[in-house]
C-alpha positions in Angstrom: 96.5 139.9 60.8 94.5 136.7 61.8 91.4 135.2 60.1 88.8 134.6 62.7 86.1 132.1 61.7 82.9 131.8 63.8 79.6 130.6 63.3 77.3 128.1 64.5 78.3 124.0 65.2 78.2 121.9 61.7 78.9 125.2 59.4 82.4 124.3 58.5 85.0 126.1 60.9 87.1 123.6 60.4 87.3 122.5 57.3 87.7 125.9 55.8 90.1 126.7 57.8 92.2 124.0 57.2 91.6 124.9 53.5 92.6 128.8 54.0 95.9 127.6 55.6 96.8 125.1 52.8 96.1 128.2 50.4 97.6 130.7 52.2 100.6 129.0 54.0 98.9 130.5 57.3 99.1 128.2 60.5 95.6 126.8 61.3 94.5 126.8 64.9 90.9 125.7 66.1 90.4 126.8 69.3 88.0 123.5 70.4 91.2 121.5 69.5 93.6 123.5 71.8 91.0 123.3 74.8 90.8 119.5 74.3 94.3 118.9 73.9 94.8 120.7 77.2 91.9 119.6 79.1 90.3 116.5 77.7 87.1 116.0 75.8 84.7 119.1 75.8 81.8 117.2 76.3 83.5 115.7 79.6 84.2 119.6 80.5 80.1 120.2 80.2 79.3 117.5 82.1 81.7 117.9 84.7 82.9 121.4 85.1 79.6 123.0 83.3 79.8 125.5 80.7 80.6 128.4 82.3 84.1 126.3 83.3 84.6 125.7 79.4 83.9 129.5 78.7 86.3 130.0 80.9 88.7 128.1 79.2 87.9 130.1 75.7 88.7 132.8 77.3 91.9 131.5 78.2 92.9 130.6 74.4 91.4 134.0 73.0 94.0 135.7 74.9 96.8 133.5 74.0 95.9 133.8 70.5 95.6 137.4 70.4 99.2 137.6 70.7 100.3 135.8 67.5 99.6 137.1 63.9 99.0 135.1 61.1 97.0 132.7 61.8 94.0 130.9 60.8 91.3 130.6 63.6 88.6 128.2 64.0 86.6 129.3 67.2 84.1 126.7 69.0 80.6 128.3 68.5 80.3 130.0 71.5 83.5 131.8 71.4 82.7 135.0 70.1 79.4 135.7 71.7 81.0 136.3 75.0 82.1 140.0 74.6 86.1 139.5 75.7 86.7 136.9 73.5 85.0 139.0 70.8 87.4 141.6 71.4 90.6 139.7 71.6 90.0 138.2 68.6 89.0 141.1 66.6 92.0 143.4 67.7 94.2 140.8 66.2 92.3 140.0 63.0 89.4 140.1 60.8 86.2 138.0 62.1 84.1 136.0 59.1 80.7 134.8 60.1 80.0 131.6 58.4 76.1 131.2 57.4 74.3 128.2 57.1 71.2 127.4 57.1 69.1 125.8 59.7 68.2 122.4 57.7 72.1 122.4 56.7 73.3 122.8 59.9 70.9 120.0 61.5 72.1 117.1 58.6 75.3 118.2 60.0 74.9 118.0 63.7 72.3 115.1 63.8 74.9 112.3 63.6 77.4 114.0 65.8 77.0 112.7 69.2 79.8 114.6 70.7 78.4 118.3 70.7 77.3 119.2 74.5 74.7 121.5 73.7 72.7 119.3 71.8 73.8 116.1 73.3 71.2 113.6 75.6 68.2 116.5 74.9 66.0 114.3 72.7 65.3 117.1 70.5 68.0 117.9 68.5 66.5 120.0 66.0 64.4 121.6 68.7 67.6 122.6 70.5 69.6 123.8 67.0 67.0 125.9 66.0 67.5 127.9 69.5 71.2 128.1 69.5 70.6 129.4 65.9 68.3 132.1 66.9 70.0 133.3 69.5 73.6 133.2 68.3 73.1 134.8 64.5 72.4 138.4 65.7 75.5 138.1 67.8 77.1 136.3 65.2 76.2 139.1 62.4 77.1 142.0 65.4 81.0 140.7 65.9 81.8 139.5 62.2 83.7 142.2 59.8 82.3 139.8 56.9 79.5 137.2 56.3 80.3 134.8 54.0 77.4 132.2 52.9 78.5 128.5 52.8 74.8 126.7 51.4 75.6 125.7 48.0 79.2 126.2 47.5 82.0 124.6 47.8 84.8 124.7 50.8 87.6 126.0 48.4 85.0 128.5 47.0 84.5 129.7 50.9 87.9 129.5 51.5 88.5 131.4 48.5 85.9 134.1 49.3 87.1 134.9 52.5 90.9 134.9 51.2 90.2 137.8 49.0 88.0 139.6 51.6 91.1 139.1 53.7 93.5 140.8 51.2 90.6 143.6 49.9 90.4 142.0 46.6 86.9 141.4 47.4 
């Protein structure tokens, strides 16, 4: 069985991720690392493939990673909402939606440059507050588990979603 994280940009995919694998001895993947590592910088994908190109490419890893078990996966915030990817991913494993909220997620994202979706707009917060309201009903729809991350700490999410993993929780 994997452990599928998914949420919106700036929650902390990553890092708790990282954080379950230490604990658990699981390999950690993130699926934004994989596509770059392949293809190049996902911000030059946007720009010069579009998105639908990248999804494409998400796609691409979902089904790759569907055949392995044991891992720990960091999806790119606009993996699960596309419908295959959701259900790759959640044949092989257990999906946890991490929840932040808005103002957490914008001190996160403001000073990263990098993210395409928010990237050159002008209006950052504008833009988050969007991706937010349209992806948390999708978000809440594909996860097995929700796991608030406002006001704790990463080993205390890591920990959380550890024990909902096993059904200690």
């Amino acid at each position: 069985m994997n452990i599928v994280l998914c949420g919106m940009m700036g929650v902390g995919k990553s890092t708790v991720g990282i954080k379950i694998a230490h604990l658990t001895g699981r390999k950690w993947v993130d699926t934004d690392v994989i596509i770059t590592s392949r293809h190049g910088r996902i911000s030059d994908i946007f720009e010069f493939y579009g998105e639908e190109h990248f999804r494409a490419l998400e796609t691409e890893v979902a089904r790759e990673l569907s055949k392995e078990d044991g891992l720990v996966i960091s999806t790119g915030g606009g993996m699960v909402l596309k419908p295959e990817n959701h259900e790759l991913l959640a044949g092989t494993g257990k999906i946890f939606f991490l929840r932040a909220t808005f103002e957490t997620l914008l001190t996160r994202v403001r000073a990263d440059e990098t993210r395409p979706l928010l990237k050159d707009t002008g209006r950052t917060a504008e833009r988050l507050k969007e991706l937010l309201s349209a992806r948390t009903p999708v978000y809440e729809h594909v996860a097995d588990y929700i796991v608030d991350t406002d006001g704790v700490t990463v080993e205390e999410v890591a920990q959380r979603i550890i024990a909902l993993a096993e059904g200690k929780e």
